[in-house]
N, C-alpha and C positions, 0 to 999 in steps of 0.2 A: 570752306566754312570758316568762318572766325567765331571767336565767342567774345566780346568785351564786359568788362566787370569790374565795377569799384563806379567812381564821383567821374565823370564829365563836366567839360565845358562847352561854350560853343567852339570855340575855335577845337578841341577835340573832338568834336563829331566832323568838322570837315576833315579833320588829319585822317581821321577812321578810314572814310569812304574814299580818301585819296590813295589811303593802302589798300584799299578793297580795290580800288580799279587797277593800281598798278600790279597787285596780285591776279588779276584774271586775268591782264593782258600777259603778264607771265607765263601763265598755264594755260594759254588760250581759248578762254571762256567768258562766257556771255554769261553766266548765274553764276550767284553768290547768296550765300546762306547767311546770314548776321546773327546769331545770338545775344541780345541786347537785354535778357530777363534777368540777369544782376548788376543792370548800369542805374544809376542816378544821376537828374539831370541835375547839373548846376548851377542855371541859369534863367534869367524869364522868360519864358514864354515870346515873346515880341520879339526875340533874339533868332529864334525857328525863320521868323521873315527876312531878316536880314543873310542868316547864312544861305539858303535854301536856293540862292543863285550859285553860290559855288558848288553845293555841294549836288545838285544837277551837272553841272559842268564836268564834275569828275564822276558819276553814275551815267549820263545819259546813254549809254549801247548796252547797258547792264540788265537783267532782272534781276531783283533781290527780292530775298525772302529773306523777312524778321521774326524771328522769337524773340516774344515780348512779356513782359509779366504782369501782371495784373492790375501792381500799382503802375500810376502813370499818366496821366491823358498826355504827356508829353509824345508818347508814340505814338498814338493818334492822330496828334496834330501834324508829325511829322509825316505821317503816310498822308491826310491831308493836303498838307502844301506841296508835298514834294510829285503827287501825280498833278496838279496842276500845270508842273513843267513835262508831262507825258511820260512821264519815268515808269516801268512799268515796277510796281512792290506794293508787296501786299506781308502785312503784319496775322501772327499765327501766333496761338498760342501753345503751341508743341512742334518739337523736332517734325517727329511723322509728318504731319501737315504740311508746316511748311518745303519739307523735302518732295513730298509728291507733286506741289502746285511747281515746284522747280521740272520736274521730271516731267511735265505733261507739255513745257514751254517747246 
């Protein structure tokens, strides 16, 4: 599990998920948990298409599950574009949730 929190950018949501995969492959796991209900994005929108080749590149073996928070359609968008590349994540809005939908993979 990670939790991230405070102001992002784009290039930190790719650092994110590039420690999220070298963290699983660490502990040799396939699911990952993301806590994202105290991040802010800081950046446009249009920026989600530009990164979303890398940041596939470094999730692609992975499922993740996100807690997300209410404000946002930035995470939205990101679950959006990012199963376009087959990725499998799915955005929750509570721990439990997305814990179970990890536990059923």
């Amino acid at each position: 599990m990670m939790k991230i929190r405070g102001i992002a950018n784009a290039n930190d949501v790719v650092s994110t998920y590039e420690k999220a995969n070298l963290y699983a492959i660490k502990h040799n796991s396939s699911k990952v948990l993301v806590d994202v209900s105290e991040l802010e994005h800081r950046f446009a929108a249009i920026d989600i298409v530009n990164i979303m080749p890398k940041v596939a590149h470094n999730i692609g073996n992975l499922h993740i599950a996100r807690v997300v928070g209410f404000e946002g359609y930035m995470h939205d968008l990101f679950l959006q574009k990012i199963k376009r590349f087959n990725i499998s994540a799915e955005n929750f809005e509570c721990f439990k949730s997305a814990r179970e939908w990890l536990s059923r993979l």
